[in-house]
N, C-alpha and C positions, 0 to 999 in steps of 0.2 A: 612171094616176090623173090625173082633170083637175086646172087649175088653182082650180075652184071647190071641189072637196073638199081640196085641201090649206091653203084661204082657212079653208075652217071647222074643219081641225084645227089652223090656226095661231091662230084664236079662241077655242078651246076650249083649248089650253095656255094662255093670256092667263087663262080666267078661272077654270079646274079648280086646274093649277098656279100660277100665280103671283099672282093675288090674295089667295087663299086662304091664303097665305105672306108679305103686308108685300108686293106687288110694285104700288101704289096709285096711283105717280105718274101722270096722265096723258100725261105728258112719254114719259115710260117705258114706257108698254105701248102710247101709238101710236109711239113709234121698234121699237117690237118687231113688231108687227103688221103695219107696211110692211116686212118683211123675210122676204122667203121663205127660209125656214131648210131645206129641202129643198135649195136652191140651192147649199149649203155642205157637200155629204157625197156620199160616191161614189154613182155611181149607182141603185147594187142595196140602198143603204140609205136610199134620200129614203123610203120606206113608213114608217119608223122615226123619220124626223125629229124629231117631235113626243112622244116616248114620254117620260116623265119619269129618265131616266138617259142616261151617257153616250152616243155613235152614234161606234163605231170610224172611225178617218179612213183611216192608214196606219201602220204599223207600230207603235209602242209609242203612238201619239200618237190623242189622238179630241173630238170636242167634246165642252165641257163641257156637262152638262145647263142646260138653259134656265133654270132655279131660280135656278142657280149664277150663272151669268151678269150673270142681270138682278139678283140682292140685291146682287152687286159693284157695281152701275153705281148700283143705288137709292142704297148707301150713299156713297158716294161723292160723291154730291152734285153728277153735272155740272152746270153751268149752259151758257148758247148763247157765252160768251166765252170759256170753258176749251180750253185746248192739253193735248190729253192722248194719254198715250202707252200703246199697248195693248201688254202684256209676254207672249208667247204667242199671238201674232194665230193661229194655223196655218192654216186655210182664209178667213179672214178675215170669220166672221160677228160677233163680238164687233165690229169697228172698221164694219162696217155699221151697225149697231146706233146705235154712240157716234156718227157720222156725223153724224146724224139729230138731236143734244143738243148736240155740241157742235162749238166754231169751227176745230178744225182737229185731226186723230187720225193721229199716224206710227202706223204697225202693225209691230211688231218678232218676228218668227219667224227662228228657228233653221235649222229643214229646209228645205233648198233645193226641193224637192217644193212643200211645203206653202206657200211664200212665192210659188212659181210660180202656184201655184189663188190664191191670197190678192190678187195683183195680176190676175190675170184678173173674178175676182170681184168686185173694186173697180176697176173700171179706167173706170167711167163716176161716179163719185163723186170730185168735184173737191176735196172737205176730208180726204183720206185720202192718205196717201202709204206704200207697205210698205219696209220695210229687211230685209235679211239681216243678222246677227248672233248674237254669243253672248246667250242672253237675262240673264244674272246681269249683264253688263255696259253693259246698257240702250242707251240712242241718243243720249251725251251730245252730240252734232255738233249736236242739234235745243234740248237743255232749257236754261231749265228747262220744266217740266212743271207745270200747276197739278192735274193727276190724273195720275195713274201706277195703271193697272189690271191687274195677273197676273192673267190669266184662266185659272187653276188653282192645284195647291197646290202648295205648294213648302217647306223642310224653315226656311229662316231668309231673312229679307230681306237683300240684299247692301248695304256701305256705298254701293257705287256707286248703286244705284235712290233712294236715299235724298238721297244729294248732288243728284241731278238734282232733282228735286221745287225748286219754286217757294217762298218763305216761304208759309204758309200753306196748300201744298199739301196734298194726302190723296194715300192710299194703298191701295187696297185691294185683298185676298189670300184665298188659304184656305193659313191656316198651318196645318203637322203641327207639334203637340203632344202627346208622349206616345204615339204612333199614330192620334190623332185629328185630323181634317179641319177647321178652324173660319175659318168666313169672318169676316175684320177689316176695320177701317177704321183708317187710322194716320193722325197725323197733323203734321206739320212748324211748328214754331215757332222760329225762330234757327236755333238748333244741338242743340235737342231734337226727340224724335222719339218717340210713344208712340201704343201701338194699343188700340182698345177692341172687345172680341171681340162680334158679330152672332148667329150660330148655329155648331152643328156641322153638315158638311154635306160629303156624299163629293163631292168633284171631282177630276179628273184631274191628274194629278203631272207637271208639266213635270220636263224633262232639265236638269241645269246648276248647281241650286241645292243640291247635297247637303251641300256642305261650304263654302258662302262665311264670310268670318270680318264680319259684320256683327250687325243685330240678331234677336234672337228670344225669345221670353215669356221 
């Protein structure tokens, strides 16, 4: 498949999928449209890149659908001064993305796999830097953090994600509530900390966060 048909199915998720969902920023759909999302999945599944559901990565783990993605970054509110820290970078198309918005993006994945492709993939983007780590225990070496983005869901926000955050920082997730998926934005004041729920919306369940003793609805 050339590069010119995967230009117009990367246009056509821009305005099938995501406008048609809140995704309106201009900021936001051209950091998304300069980003070949094909680039970010194994090979036998770039055909699939663009479909509006997950695209398996490797083993348990897969990107999240592009919906998912970009409502986290809309709400969240990058601006081009924000230091923010991608919580599940895995192939590293989310922190390409935030790249593109904002002034500087550590990418924090788990799977040593996946943090491999993630710095290959980013490896000519000079505001991007990937980490290995546990993801529940964020990348305190780097924050604070004036965005802190999980790009997937996860069961409870851990204290630690929350310490790192900047005053005035955000947050944003797809919290499991009751078995259900719902994308939040949280946000940091002092030593408070409260989220306002987005939508319901399936996203992939990062490893790590099942039992942290932090916050959750």
């Amino acid at each position: 498949m050339s590069d010119l048909d995967f230009q117009a199915m990367r246009r056509a998720m821009v305005v099938s999928q995501l406008r048609t969902n809140a995704v309106n920023d201009p900021r936001v759909t051209a950091a998304i449209e300069a980003v070949a999302r094909e680039d970010f999945v194994p090979a036998e599944r770039r055909s699939v890149a663009y479909v509006d559901r997950a695209v398996p990565l490797s083993g348990a783990r897969a990107l999240n659908p592009a919906l998912v993605t970009a409502r986290l970054i809309v709400e969240a509110g990058i601006s081009g001064d924000d230091k923010v820290l991608i919580v599940g970078a895995a192939s590293g198309y989310a922190a390409a993305v935030v790249a593109g918005l904002a002034a500087s993006v550590v990418a924090l994945e788990s799977d040593a796999d996946l943090a491999a492709q993630a710095k290959a993939h980013l490896k000519n983007i000079a505001n991007v830097s990937v980490v290995t780590g546990d993801l529940a225990k964020g990348h305190a070496k780097s924050a604070p953090y004036d965005v802190i983005l999980v790009d997937g869901a996860i069961e409870e926000v851990p204290d630690a994600l929350i310490k790192q955050l900047a005053d005035n920082g955000r947050l944003a997730a797809a919290v499991i509530d009751g078995g259900v998926s719902r994308l939040c934005v949280g946000y940091k004041a002092g030593s408070g900390f409260g989220f306002d729920i987005v939508m319901d919306a399936d996203a992939v369940v990062l490893p790590g966060f099942s039992t942290p003793k932090g916050f959750a609805f």
